[in-house]
C-alpha positions in Angstrom: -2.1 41.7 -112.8 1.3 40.4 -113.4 3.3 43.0 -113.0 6.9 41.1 -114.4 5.1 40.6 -117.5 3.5 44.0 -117.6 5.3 46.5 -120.0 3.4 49.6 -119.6 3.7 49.3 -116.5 8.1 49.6 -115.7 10.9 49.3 -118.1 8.3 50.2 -121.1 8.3 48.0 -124.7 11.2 49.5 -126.0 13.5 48.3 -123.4 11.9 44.5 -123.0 11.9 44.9 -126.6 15.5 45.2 -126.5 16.4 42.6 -123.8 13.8 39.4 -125.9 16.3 40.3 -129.3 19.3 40.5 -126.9 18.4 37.1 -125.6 17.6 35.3 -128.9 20.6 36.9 -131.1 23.0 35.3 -128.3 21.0 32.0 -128.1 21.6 32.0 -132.0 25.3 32.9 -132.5 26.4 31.5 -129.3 24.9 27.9 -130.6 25.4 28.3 -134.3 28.0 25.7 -134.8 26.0 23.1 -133.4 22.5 23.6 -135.3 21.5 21.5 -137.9 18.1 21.7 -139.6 15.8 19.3 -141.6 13.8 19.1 -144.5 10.3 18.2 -144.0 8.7 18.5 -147.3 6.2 15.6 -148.2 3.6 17.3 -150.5 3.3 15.4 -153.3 4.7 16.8 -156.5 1.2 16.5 -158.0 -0.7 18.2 -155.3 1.7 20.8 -155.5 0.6 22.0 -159.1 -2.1 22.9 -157.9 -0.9 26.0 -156.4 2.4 26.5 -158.4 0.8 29.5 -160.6 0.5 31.1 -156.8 3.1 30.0 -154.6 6.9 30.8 -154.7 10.3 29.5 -154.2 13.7 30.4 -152.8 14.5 31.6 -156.5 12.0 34.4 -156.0 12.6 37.4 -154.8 10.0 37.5 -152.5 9.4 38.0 -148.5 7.3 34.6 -147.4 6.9 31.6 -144.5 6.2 27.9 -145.1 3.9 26.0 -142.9 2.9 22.5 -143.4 0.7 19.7 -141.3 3.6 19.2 -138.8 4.3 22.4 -137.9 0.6 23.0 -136.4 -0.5 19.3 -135.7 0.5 19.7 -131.9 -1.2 23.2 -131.5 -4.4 22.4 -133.5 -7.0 22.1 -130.6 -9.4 24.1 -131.9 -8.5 27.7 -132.0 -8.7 29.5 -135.2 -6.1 29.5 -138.3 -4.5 32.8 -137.2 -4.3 32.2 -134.0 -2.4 28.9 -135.5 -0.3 31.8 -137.4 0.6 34.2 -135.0 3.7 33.7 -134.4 5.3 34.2 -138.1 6.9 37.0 -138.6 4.9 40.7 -139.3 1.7 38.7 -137.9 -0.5 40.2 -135.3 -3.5 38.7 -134.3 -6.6 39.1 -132.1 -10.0 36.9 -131.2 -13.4 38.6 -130.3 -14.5 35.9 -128.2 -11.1 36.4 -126.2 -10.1 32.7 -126.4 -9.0 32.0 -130.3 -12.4 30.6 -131.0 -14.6 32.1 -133.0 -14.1 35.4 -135.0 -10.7 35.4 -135.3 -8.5 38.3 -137.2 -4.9 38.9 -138.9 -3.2 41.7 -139.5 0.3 41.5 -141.4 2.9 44.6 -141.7 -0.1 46.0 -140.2 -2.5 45.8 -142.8 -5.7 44.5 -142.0 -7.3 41.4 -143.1 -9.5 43.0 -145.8 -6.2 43.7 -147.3 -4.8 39.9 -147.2 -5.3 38.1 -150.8 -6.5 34.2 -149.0 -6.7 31.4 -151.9 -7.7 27.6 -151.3 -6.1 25.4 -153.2 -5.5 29.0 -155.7 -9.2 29.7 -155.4 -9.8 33.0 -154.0 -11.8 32.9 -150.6 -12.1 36.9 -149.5 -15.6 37.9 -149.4 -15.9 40.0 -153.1 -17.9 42.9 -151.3 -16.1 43.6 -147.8 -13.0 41.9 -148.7 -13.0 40.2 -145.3 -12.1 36.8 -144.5 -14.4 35.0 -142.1 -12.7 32.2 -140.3 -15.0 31.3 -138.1 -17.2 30.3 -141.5 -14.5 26.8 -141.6 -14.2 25.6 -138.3 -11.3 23.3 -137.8 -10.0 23.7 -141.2 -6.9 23.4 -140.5 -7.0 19.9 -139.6 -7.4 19.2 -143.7 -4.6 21.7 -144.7 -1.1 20.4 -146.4 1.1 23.2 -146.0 0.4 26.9 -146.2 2.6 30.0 -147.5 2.2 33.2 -146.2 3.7 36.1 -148.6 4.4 39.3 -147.3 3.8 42.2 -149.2 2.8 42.8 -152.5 4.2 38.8 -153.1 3.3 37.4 -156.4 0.2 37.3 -158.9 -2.6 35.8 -157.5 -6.9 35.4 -158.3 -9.3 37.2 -156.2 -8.5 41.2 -154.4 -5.0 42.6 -154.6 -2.9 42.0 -151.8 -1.7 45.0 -149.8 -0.3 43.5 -146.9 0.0 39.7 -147.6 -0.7 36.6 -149.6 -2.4 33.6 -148.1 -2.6 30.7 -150.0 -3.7 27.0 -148.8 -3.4 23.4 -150.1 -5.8 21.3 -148.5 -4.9 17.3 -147.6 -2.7 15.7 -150.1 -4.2 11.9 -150.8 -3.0 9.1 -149.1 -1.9 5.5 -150.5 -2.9 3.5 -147.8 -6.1 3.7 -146.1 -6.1 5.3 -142.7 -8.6 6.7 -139.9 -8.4 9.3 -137.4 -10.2 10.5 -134.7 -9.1 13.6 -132.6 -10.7 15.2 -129.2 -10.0 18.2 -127.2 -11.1 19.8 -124.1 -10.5 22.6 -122.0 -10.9 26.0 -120.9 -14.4 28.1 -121.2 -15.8 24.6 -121.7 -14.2 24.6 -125.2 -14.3 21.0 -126.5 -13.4 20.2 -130.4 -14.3 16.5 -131.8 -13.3 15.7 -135.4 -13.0 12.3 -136.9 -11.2 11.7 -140.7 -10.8 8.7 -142.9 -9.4 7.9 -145.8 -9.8 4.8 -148.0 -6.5 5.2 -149.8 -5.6 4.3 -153.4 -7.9 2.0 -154.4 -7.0 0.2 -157.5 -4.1 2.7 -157.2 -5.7 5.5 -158.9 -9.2 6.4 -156.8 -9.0 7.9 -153.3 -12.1 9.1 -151.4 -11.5 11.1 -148.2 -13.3 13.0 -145.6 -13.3 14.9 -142.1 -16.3 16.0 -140.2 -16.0 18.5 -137.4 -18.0 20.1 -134.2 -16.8 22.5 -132.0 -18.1 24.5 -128.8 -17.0 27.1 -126.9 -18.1 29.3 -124.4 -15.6 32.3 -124.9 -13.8 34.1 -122.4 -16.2 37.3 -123.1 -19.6 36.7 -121.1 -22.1 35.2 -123.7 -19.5 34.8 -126.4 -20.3 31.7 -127.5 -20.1 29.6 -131.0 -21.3 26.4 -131.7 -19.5 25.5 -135.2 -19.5 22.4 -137.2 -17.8 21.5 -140.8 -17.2 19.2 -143.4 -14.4 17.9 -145.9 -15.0 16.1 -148.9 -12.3 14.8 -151.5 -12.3 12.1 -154.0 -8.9 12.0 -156.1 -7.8 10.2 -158.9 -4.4 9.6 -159.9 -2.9 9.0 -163.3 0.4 9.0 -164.2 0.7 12.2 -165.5 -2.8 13.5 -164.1 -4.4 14.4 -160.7 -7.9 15.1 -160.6 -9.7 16.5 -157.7 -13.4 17.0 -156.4 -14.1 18.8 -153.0 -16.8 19.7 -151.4 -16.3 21.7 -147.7 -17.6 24.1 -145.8 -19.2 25.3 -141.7 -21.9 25.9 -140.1 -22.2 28.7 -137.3 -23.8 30.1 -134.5 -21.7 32.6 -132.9 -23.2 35.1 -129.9 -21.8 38.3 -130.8 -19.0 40.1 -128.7 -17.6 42.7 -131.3 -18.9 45.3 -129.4 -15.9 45.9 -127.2 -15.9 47.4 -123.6 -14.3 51.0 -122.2 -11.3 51.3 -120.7 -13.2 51.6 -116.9 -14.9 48.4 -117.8 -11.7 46.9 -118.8 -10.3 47.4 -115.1 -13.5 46.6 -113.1 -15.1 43.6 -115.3 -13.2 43.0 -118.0 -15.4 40.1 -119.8 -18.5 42.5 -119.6 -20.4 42.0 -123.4 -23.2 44.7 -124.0 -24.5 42.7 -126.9 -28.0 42.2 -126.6 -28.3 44.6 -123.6 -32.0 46.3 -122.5 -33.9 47.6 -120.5 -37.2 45.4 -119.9 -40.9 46.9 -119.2 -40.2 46.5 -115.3 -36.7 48.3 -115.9 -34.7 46.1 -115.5 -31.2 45.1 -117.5 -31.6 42.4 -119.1 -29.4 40.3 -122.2 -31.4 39.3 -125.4 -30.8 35.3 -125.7 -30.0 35.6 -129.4 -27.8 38.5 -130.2 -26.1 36.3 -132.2 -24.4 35.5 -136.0 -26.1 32.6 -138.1 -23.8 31.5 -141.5 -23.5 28.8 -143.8 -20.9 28.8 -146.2 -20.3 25.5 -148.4 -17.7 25.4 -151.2 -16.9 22.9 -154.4 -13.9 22.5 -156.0 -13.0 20.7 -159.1 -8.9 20.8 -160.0 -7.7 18.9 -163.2 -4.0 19.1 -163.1 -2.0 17.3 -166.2 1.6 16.6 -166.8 1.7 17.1 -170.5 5.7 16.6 -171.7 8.7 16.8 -169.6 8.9 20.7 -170.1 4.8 21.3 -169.9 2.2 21.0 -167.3 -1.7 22.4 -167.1 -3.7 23.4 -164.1 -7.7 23.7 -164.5 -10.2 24.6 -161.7 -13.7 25.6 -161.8 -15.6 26.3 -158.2 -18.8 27.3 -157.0 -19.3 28.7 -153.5 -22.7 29.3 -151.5 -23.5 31.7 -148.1 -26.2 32.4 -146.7 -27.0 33.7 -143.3 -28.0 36.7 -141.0 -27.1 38.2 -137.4 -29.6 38.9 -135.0 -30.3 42.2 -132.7 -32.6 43.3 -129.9 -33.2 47.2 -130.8 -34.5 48.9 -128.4 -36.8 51.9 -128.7 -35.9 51.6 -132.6 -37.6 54.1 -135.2 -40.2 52.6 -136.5 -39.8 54.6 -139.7 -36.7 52.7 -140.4 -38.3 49.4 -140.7 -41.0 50.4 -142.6 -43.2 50.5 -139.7 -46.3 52.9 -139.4 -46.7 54.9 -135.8 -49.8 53.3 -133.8 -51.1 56.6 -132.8 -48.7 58.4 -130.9 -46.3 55.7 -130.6 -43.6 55.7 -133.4 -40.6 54.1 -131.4 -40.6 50.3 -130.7 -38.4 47.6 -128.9 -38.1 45.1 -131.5 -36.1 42.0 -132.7 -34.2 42.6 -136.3 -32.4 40.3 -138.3 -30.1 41.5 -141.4 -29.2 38.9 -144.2 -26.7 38.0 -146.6 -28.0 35.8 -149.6 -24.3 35.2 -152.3 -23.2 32.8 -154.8 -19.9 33.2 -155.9 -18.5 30.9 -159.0 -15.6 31.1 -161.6 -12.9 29.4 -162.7 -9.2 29.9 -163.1 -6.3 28.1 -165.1 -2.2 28.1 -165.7 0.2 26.3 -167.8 3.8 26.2 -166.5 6.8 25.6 -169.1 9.7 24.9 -167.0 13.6 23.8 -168.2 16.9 24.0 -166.4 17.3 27.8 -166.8 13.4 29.6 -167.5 10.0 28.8 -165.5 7.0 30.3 -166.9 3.9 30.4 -165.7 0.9 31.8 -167.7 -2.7 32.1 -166.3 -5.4 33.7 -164.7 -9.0 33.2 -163.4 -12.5 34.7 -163.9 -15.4 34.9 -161.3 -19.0 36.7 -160.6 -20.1 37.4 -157.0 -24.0 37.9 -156.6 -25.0 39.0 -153.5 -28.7 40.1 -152.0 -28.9 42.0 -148.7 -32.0 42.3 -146.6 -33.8 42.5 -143.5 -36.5 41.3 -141.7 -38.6 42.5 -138.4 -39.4 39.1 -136.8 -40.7 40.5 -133.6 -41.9 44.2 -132.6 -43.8 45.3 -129.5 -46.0 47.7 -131.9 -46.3 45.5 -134.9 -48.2 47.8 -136.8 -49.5 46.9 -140.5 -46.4 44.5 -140.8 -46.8 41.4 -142.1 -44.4 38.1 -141.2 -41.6 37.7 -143.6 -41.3 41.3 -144.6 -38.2 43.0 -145.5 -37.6 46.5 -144.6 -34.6 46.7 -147.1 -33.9 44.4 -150.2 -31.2 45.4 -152.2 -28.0 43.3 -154.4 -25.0 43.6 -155.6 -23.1 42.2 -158.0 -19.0 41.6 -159.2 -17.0 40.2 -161.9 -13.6 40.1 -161.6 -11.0 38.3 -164.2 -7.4 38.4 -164.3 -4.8 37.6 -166.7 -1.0 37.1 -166.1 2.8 35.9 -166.8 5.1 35.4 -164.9 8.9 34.0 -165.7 12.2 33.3 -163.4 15.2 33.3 -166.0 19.0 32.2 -164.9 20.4 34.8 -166.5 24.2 33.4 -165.4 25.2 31.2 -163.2 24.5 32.9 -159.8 21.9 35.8 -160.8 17.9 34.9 -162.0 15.7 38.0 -162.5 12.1 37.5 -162.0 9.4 39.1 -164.0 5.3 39.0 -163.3 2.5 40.8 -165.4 -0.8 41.0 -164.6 -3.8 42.5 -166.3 -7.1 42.8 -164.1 -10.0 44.2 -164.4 -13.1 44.7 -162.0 -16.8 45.6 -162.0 -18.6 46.5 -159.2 -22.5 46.9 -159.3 -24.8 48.0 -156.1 -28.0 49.5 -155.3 -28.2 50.2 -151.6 -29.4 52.8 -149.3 -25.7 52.8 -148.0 -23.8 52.7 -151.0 -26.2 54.7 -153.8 -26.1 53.6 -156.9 -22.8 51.9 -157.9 -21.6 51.2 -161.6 -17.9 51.4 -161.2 -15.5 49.3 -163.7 -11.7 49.6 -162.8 -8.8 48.6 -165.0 -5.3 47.6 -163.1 -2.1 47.0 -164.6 0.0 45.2 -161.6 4.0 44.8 -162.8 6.4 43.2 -160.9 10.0 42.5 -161.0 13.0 41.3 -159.0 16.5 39.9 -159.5 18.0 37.2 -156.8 21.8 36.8 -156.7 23.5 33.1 -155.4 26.7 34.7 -153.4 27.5 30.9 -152.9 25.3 27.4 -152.3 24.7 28.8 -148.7 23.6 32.9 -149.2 21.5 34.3 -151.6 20.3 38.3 -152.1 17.4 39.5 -153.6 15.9 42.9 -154.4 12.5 43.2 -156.2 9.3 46.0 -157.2 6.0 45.3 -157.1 3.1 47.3 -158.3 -0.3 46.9 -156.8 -4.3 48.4 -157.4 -7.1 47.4 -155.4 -10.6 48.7 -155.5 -12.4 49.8 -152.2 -15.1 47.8 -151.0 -18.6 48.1 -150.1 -18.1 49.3 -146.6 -15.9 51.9 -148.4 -18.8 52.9 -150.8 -21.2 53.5 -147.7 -18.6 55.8 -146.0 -17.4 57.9 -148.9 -14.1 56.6 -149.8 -14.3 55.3 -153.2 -10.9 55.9 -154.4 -9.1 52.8 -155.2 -6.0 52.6 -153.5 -2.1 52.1 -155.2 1.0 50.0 -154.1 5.0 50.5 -154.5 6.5 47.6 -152.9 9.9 47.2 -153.2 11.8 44.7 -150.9 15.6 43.5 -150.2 16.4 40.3 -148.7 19.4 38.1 -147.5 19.0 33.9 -147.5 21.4 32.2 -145.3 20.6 28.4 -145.6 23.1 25.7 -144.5 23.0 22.3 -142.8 23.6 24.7 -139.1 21.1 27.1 -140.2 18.1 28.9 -142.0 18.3 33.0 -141.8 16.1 35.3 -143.8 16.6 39.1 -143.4 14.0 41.6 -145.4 13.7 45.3 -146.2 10.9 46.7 -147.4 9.6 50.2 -148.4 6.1 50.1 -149.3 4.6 53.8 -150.6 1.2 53.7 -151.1 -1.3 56.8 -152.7 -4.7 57.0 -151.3 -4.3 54.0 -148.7 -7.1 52.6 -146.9 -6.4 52.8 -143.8 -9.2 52.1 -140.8 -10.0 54.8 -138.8 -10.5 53.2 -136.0 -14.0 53.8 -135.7 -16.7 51.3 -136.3 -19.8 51.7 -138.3 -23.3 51.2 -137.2 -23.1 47.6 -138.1 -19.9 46.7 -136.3 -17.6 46.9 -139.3 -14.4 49.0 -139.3 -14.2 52.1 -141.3 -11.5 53.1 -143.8 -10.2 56.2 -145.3 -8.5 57.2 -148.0 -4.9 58.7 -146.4 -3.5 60.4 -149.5 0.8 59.8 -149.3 1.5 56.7 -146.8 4.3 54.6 -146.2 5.2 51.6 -144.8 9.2 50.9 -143.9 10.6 48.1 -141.9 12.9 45.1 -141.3 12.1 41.6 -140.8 14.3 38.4 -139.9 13.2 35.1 -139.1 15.2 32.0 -138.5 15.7 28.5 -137.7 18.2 27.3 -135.9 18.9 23.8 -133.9 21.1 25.2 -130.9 21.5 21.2 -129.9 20.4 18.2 -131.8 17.7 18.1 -129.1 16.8 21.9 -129.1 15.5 24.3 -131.3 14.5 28.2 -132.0 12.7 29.8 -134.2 13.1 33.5 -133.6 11.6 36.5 -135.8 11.1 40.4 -135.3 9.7 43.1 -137.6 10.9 46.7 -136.3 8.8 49.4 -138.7 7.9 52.7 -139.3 4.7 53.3 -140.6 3.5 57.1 -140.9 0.9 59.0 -143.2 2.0 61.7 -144.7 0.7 65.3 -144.0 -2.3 64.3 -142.5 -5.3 66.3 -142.3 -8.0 66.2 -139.7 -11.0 68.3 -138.4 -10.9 69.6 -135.2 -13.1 71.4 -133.0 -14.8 72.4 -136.0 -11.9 73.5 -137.7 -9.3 71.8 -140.9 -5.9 70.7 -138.6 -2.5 69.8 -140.3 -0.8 67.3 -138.2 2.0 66.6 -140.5 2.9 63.0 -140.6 1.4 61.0 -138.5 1.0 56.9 -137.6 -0.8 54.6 -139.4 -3.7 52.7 -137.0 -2.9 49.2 -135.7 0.6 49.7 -137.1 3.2 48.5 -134.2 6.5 49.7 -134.4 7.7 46.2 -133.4 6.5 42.6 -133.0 8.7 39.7 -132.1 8.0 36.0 -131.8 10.1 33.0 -130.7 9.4 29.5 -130.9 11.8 27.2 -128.3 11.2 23.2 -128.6 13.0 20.2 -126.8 12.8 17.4 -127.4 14.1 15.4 -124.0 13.1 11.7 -125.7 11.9 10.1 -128.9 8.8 11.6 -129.6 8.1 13.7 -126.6 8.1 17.5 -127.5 8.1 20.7 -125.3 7.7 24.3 -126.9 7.5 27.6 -125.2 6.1 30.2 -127.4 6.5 33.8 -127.3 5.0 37.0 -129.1 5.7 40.5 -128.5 3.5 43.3 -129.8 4.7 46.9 -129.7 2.2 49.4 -128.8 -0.1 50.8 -131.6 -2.4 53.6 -132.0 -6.2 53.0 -133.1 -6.6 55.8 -134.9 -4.2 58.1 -137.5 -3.9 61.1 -135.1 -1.7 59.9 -132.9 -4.4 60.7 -129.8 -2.9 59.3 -126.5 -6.4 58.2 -125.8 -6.0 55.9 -128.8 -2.7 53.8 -127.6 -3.3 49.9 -127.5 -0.9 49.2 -124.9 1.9 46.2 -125.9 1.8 43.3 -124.4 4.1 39.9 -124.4 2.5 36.8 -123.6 3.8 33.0 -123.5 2.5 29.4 -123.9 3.5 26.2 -123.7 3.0 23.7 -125.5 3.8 19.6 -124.8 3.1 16.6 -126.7 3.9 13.0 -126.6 3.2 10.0 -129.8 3.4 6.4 -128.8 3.0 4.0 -131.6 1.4 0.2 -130.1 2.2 -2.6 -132.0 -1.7 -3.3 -132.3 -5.2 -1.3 -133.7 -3.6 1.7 -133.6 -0.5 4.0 -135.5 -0.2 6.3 -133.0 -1.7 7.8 -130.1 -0.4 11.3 -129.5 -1.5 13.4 -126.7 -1.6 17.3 -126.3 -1.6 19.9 -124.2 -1.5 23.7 -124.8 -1.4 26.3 -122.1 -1.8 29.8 -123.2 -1.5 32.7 -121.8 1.0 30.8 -119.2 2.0 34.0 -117.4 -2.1 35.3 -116.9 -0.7 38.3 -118.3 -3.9 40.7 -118.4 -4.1 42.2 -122.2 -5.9 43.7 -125.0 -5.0 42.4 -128.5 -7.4 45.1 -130.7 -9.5 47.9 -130.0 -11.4 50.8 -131.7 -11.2 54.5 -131.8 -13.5 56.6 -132.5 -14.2 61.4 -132.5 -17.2 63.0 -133.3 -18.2 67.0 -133.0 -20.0 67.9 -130.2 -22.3 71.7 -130.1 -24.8 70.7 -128.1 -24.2 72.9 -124.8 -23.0 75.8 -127.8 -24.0 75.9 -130.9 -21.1 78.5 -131.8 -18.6 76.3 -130.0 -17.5 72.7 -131.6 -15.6 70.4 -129.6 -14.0 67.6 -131.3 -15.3 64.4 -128.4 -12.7 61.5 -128.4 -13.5 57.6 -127.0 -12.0 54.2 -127.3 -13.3 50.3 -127.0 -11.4 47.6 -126.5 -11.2 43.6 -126.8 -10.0 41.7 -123.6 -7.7 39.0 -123.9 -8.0 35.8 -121.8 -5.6 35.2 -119.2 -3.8 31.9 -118.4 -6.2 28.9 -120.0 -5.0 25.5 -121.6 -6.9 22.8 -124.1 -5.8 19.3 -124.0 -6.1 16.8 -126.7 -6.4 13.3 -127.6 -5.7 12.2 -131.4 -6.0 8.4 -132.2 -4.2 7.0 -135.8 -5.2 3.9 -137.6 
């Protein structure tokens, strides 16, 4: 192990913590006089209605980060869109699979990502039931992205689940007016290899575009056996008026992933830290053996159909109806399984079985949602809102048993569906109410009904009404700094993992935040305070159910309080930084917990996966035209995995660096541009965990007048120092 790089291990995190924002403040005020930043806007005006009800503007008062196609074109080799977004401010991510490929998570101002509100093109994309959003469903997707905004907080009104940590929204590829090609490879570690080739035909007759990207991807994880094999598909046709934009899409994945979510403990960490127990058992002749096909199977296609018009100088319309279809199902080798629980009937004596299981998810998911925007020099409304159903059918089927019993092929040993309707009004207005002050206004009405028949869940009829008011006011000190204070109100409903584990409280949202904007020609600053109080949060545990997923709790009083700053600054007209840090406090309040058997106050305590602080720095030169060098950096605080601050639950913090270089040559012949790649992460091989789990249970069985409250931990192995190179040819 490295030991420079490792934390834990000497100064601690607070004290390198100290010495990276020692090192980038002076970087910035030493070279502030000679930074100068550009503009690098290109989505066209058009495209950008499509998300204008969703997105927001300097004139908000609102926490958020821009990215657009530029920004990520020299780091998209085929890791995952978070991975792409880790180093934004508040943004902590981790990878299963240990590499970036494959199921992929994001956590921002420590809120998990069943807690982020993701649109498409302002089309909702989090699963209705868990809430989750499933990456590794859109392989390569960001390779037909235009720009993304990432709100922190409560942020805006939005379609689809509240947001309780962040926004997400995406605008996919903007159409082009000249027809182009593109075809993009990349190799490298863990024989991970990404091929994708796009075209577009351009504006033909100048109002008819037809585009398209198709995808594969392989990888064979860092983990031992954690593998995916994913392809997609992009589909657009355009047509262009000139007041209207109409657009038809059609996208979606394909994939086969082996499962690694399992995790390893913290002796398997140090003596084989790639060890995967998925699929593990013991054969007839005893010996340990791996199941070939412990693994995830999803398709998930989408359709998109966006009618945006321009109707008067002061007036213009958005219109979108979709329709989304997943199917799928994860394989498991159980071994001496109940056969009880499959619906299997003992053969004489025998009523346990090795056998092969497979649990499936059946949904269609469809709605539509709609805005009008009035906008003149001093008001911008926006009224809208959307309305969608989720139908979802669960079951599973016993496609191998070594007693087979009276079981018949294609069985199911559980059936059950759910359904969910959820529609959502709102308004929202920015009014210059002088000269330099605006105030900000948002009202939305949503309501939510939630129908299941499970095992798991019981029976579930639950309608919820939510009121969600927000509010702000941003102040212009000059043309170069602006302040802003707002409150937001949030509601979201608990989902079905929440229903099988008891929690069905919905969960409430203050949000209020305070910000500074410093933008000039030398340099971009954004500072942000935020208090966020919640009632009945919830929070994971830590623990893990019997299917993998992470368990939450209701917390009662919670809070969430911290800074964040991000900037941009060109220290030379050659060299540029990009630093942000988030330091936070995040505590329930008078937390409760059973122990040895018995009720235990433990006052306030920390939230799970909640760092204190995380950092990030982005550091690019540019030595020649066209030839770029960046060396990234992210530091994550330590965090506990659970909410009673157990020492055996620390996830110790960990910095870690890449580099990234790229070079675009433009020939006078067949091609635009031939732009090469290469990304080496990890560039220190500093040995790390990114994400863990924690989990207690009571334990009589040597007295059953004496409970003792057990304690254990998993964890998820990073990869150490690996690289992907790419090739990406224009034309």
């Amino acid at each position: 192990m490295n030991t420079i790089f490792n934390f834990s291990r000497h100064t601690g995190a607070k004290t390198q913590s100290l010495t990276f924002l020692l090192s980038v403040f002076f970087s910035l005020f030493s070279f502030l006089s000679f930074a100068q930043v550009k503009d690098t806007t290109t989505v066209n005006t058009l495209d950008e209605v499509l998300v204008s009800a969703i997105r927001v503007t300097t004139k908000t008062p609102v926490s958020f980060s821009n990215l657009d196609k530029k920004d990520v074109k020299f780091r998209n080799l085929g890791q995952d869109i978070p991975i792409l977004m880790n180093y934004l401010p508040s943004v902590v991510t981790t990878s299963d699979a240990g590499n970036g490929v494959g199921y992929t998570g994001i956590r921002v101002r420590g809120s998990d990502a069943t807690r982020v509100n993701v649109t498409i093109n302002g089309i909702p994309y989090n699963d209705s039931e868990s809430h989750g959003t499933y990456w590794v469903n859109m392989p390569d997707f960001a390779s037909s992205l235009e720009s993304v905004q990432l709100q922190r907080g409560v942020g805006t009104s939005t379609n689809g689940s509240g947001a309780f940590g962040a926004s997400l929204n995406m605008l996919t590829d903007s159409y082009a007016k000249e027809s182009n090609g593109e075809i993009s490879n990349s190799f490298g570690s863990f024989n991970t290899r990404k091929h994708t080739v796009k075209f577009s035909t351009g504006l033909m007759d100048d109002h008819f575009e037809l585009a398209g990207r198709l995808s594969a991807l392989k990888s064979d994880g860092y983990i031992d056996r954690a593998s995916s094999d994913l392809k997609s598909y992009f589909l657009q046709g355009t047509y262009v008026g000139k007041t209207t934009l109409i657009k038809a899409l059609a996208f979606g994945g394909k994939e086969k992933t082996y499962q690694s979510w399992n995790g390893i403990d913290a002796e398997t960490v140090i003596s084989d830290r790639t060890f995967n127990t998925a699929g593990i058992f013991t054969d007839e002749a005893g010996n340990m053996r791996f199941y070939d096909n412990e693994t995830d199977n999803y398709q998930q296609d989408h359709f998109q159909l966006h009618w945006s018009e321009k109707v008067s100088e002061h007036w213009n319309t958005n219109l979108a109806f979709f329709y989304s279809k997943g199917k799928g199902y994860y394989e498991n080798y159980k071994e001496d399984a109940d056969m009880a629980d499959y619906g299997l009937l003992a053969v004489g004596a025998v009523t346990t079985a090795d056998l092969v299981r497979q649990k499936w998810l059946d949904n269609d998911f469809y709605g539509t949602t709609f805005s009008a925007n009035y906008k003149t020099e001093k008001l911008d409304v926006i009224l809208g809102g959307g309305y969608n159903k989720y139908e979802g059918s669960h079951f599973g089927k016993v496609i191998w048993a070594r007693f087979a019993s009276q079981s018949e092929l294609g069985d199911r040993y559980y059936d059950d569906a759910a359904t969910k309707t959820d529609g959502n009004v709102f308004a929202k207005a920015n009014y210059q109410i002088a000269d330099k002050l605006s105030l900000f206004g948002d009202l939305q009405l949503r309501n939510v009904h939630y129908k299941a028949n499970s095992p798991e869940t019981g029976l579930v009829n639950d309608n919820f009404n939510f009121f969600n008011p927000k509010t702000g006011l941003s102040f212009e000190i000059n043309s170069n700094n602006q302040l802003y204070a707002s409150y937001a109100r949030a509601n979201r409903e608990p989902n079905r993992t929440d229903y099988e584990n008891g929690s069905p409280r919905p969960e409430k949202l203050n949000d209020f935040e305070f910000g500074l904007r410093h933008n000039t020609a030398k340099v971009k600053l954004n500072a942000n305070v935020y208090y966020m109080a919640y009632k009945d949060q919830l929070i994971l545990t830590g623990e893990l159910d019997d299917v993998g997923s992470p368990i939450r709790k209701n917390s009662g009083d919670s809070y969430r309080l911290g800074l964040e700053v991000d900037a941009t600054i060109a220290l030379l007209d050659n060299l540029i930084i990009r630093p942000n840090f988030t330091i936070s406090s995040n505590k329930n309040r008078d937390f409760r917990f059973e122990r040895d058997g018995v009720l235990t106050a433990l006052g306030n305590t920390n939230i799970a996966y909640s760092p204190e602080f995380i950092a990030g720095n982005i550091l690019t030169f540019l030595p020649v035209s066209n030839f770029q060098v960046s060396f990234l950096s992210k530091i994550v605080g330590e965090q506990y995995m659970g909410n009673i601050d157990s020492e055996g639950s620390k996830l110790k913090s960990y910095f870690v660096n890449d580099l990234n270089v790229s070079y675009e040559f433009k020939p006078k012949s067949v091609f635009k541009s031939i732009l090469l790649t290469g990304l080496v992460n990890n560039i220190f091989d500093y040995k790390y965990v990114s994400n863990g789990y924690f989990f207690t249970y009571d334990d009589n069985y040597s007295d059953p007048n004496q409970i003792a409250t057990i304690e254990g931990a998993g964890y998820y192995p990073q990869a150490g120092i690996n690289f992907l190179v790419g090739l990406t040819l224009k034309f």
